[in-house]
Z-matrix of the N, CA and C atoms (Angstrom, degrees):
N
C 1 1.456
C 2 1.531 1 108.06
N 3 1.312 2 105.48 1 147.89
C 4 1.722 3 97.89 2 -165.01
C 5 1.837 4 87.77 3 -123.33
N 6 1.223 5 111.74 4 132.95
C 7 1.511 6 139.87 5 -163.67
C 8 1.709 7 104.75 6 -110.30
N 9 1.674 8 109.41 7 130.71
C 10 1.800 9 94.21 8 173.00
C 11 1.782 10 89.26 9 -114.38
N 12 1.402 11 92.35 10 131.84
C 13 1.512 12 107.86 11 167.84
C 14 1.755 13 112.98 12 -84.00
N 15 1.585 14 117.72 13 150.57
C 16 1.050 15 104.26 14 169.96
C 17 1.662 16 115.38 15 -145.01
N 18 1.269 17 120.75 16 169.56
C 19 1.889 18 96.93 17 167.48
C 20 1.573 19 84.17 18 90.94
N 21 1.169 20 151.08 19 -37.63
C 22 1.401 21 153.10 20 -160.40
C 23 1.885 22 99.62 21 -30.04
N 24 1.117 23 122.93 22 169.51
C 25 1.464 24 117.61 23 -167.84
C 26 1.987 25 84.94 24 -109.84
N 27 1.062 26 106.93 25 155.48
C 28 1.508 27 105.17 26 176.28
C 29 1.687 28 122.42 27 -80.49
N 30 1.310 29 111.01 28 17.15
C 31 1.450 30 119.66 29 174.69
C 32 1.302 31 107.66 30 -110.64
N 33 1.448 32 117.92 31 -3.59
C 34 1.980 33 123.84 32 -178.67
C 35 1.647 34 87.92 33 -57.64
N 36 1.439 35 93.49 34 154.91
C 37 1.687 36 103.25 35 170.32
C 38 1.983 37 84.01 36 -136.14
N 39 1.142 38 104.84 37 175.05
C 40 1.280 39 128.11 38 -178.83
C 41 1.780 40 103.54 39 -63.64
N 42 1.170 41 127.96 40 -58.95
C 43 1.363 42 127.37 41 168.19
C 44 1.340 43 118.47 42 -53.60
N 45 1.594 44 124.66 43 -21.22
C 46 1.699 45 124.28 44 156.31
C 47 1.253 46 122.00 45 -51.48
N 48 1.180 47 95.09 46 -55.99
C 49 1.465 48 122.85 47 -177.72
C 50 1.666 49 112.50 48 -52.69
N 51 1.337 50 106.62 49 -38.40
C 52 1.949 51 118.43 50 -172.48
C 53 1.680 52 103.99 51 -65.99
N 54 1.675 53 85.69 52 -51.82
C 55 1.936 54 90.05 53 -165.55
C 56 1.248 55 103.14 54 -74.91
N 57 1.901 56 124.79 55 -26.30
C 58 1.545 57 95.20 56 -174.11
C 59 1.562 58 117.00 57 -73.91
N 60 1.470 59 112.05 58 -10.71
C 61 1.373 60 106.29 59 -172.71
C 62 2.002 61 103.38 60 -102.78
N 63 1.251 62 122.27 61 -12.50
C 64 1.032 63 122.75 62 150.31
C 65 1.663 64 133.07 63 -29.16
N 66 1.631 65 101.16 64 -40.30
C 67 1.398 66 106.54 65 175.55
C 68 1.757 67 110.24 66 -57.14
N 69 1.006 68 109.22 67 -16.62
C 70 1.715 69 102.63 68 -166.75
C 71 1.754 70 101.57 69 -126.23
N 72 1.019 71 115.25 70 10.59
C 73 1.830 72 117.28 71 146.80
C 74 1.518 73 99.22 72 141.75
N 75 1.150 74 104.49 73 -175.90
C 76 1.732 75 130.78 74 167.99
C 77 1.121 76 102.41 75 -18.59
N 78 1.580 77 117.47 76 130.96
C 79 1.547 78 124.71 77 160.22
C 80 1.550 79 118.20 78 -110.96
N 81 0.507 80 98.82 79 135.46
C 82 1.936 81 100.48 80 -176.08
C 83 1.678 82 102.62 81 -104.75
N 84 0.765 83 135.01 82 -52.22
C 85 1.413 84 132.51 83 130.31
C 86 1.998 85 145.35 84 -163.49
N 87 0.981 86 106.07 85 -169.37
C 88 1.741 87 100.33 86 -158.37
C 89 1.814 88 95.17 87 -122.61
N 90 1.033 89 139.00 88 130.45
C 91 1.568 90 140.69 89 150.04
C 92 1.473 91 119.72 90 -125.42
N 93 1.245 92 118.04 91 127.81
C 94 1.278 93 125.37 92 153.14
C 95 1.199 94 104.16 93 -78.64
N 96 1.784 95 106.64 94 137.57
C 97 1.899 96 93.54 95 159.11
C 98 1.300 97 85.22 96 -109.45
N 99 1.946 98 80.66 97 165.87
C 100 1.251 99 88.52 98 177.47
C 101 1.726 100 89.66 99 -142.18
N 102 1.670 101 106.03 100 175.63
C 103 1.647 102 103.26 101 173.72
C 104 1.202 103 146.87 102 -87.74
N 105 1.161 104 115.63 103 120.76
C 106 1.789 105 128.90 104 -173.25
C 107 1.668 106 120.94 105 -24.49
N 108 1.370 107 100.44 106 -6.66
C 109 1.838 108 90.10 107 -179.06
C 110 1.733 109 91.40 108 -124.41
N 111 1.254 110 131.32 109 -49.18
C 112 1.025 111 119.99 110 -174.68
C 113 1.829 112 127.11 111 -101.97
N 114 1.483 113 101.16 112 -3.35
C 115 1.444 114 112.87 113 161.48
C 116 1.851 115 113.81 114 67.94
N 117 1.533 116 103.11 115 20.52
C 118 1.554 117 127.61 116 173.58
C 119 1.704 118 93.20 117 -81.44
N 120 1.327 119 89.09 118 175.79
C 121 1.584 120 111.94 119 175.63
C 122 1.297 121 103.08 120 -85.02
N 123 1.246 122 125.06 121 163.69
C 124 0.876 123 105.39 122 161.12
C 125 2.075 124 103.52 123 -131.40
N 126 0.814 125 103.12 124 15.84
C 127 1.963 126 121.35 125 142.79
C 128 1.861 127 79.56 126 100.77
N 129 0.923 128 118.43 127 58.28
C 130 1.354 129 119.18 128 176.79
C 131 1.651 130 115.69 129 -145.34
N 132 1.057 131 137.06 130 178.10
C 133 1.506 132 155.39 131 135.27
C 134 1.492 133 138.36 132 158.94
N 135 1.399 134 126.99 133 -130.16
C 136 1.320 135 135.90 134 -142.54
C 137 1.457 136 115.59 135 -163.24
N 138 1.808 137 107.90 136 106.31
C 139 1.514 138 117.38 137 175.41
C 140 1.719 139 105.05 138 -108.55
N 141 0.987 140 105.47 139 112.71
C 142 1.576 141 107.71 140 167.37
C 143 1.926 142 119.96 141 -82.60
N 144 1.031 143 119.34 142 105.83
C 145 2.135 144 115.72 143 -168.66
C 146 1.529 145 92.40 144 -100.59
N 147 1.262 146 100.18 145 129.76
C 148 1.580 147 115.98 146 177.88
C 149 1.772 148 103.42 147 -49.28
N 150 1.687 149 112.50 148 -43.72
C 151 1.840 150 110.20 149 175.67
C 152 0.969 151 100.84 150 -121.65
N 153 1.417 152 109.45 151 147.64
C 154 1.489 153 135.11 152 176.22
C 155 1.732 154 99.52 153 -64.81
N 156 1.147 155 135.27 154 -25.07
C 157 1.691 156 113.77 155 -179.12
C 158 1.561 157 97.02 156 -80.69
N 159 1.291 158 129.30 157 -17.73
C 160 1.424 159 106.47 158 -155.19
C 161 1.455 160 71.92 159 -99.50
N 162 1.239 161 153.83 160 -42.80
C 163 1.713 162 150.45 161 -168.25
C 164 1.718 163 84.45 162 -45.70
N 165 1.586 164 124.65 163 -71.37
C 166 1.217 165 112.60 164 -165.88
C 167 1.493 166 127.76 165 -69.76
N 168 1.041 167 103.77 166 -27.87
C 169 2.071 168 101.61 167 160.90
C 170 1.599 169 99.56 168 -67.21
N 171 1.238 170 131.37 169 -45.12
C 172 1.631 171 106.18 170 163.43
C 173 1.078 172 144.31 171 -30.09
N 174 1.825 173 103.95 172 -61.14
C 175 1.243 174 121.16 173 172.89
C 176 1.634 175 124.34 174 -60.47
N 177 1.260 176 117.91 175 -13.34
C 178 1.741 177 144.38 176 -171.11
C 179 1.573 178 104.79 177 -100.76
N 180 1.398 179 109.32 178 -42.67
C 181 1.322 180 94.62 179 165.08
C 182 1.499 181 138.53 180 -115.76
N 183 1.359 182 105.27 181 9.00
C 184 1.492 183 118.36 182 168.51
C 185 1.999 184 112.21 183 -103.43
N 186 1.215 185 125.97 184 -20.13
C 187 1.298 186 131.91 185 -167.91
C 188 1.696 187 103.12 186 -72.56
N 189 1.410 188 118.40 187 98.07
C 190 1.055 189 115.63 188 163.26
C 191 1.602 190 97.49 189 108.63
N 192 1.007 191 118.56 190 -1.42
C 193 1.865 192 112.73 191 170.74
C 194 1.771 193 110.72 192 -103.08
N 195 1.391 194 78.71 193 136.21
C 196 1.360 195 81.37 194 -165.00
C 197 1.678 196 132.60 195 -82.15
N 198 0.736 197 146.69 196 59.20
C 199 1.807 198 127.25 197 136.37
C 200 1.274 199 131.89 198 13.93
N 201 1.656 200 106.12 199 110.58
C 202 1.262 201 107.81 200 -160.92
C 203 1.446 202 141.05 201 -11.67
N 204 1.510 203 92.23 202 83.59
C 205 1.172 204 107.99 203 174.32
C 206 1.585 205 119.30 204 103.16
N 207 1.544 206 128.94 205 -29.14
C 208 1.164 207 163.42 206 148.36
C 209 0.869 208 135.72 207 -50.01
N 210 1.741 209 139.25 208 95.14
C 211 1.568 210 123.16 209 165.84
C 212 1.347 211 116.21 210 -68.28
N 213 1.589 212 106.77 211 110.30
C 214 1.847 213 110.56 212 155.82
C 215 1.421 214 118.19 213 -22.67
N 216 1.318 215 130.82 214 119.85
C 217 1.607 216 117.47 215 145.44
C 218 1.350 217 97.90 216 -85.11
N 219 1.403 218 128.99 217 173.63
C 220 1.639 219 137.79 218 178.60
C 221 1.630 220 91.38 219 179.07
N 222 1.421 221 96.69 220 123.87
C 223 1.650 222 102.73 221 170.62
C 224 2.163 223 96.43 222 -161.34
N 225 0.895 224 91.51 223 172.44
C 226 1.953 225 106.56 224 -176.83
C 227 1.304 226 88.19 225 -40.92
N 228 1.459 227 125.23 226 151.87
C 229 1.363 228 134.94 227 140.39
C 230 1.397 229 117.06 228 -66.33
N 231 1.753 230 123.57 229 113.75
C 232 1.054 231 112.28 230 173.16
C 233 1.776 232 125.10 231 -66.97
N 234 1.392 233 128.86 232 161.86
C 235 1.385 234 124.47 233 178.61
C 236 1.505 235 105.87 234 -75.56
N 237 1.594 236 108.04 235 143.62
C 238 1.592 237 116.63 236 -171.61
C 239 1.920 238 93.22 237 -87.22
N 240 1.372 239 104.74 238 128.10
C 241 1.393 240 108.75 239 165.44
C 242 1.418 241 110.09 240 -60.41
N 243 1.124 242 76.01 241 137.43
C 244 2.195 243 90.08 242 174.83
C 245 1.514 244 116.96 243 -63.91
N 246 1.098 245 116.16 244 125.02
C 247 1.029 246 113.01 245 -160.05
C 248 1.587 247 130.78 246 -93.64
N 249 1.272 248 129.56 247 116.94
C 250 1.271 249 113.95 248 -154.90
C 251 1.960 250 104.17 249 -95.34
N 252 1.858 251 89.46 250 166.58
C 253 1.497 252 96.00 251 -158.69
C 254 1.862 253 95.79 252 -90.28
N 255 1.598 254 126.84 253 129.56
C 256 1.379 255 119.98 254 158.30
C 257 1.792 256 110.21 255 -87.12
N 258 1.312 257 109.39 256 52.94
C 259 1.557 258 91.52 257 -173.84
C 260 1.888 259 89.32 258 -97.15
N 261 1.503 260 100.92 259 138.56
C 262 1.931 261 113.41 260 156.99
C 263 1.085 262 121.46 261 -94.69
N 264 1.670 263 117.96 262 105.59
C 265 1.136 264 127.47 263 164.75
C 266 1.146 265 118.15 264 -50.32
């Protein structure tokens, strides 16, 4: 199950992100994004949990606890609409 984190503090790196959700099982994987010109956080991202029960004891016990200084949001990753092409032939 793939999880969007939010509220993240702007010093999370991708390996923050692994172990805090590690406590509650298998990670398949962790991303911070960050932005294309200056390569900062941008206090957001993406935990992928190998099972959906341990994704939802995640989401139950990380949603709203705080991180330095920060309340976590954590809820389902919504699906990215497909994206259509504006190119003129």
């Amino acid at each position: 199950m793939n999880m969007y984190v939010a509220n993240l503090s702007f010093h999370t790196q991708d390996e923050d992100l692994k172990k805090l959700f590690a406590e509650y099982g298998s990670v398949s994987s962790a991303k911070v994004i960050t932005d294309r010109e200056t390569n900062k956080s941008r206090g957001f991202g993406f935990v992928e949990m190998e099972s959906d029960a341990e994704a939802k004891e995640a989401i139950k016990g990380l949603n709203n606890k705080e991180i330095e200084g920060r309340a976590l949001s954590v809820s389902i990753a919504k699906e990215r609409p497909a994206r259509t092409s504006n190119k003129r032939w």
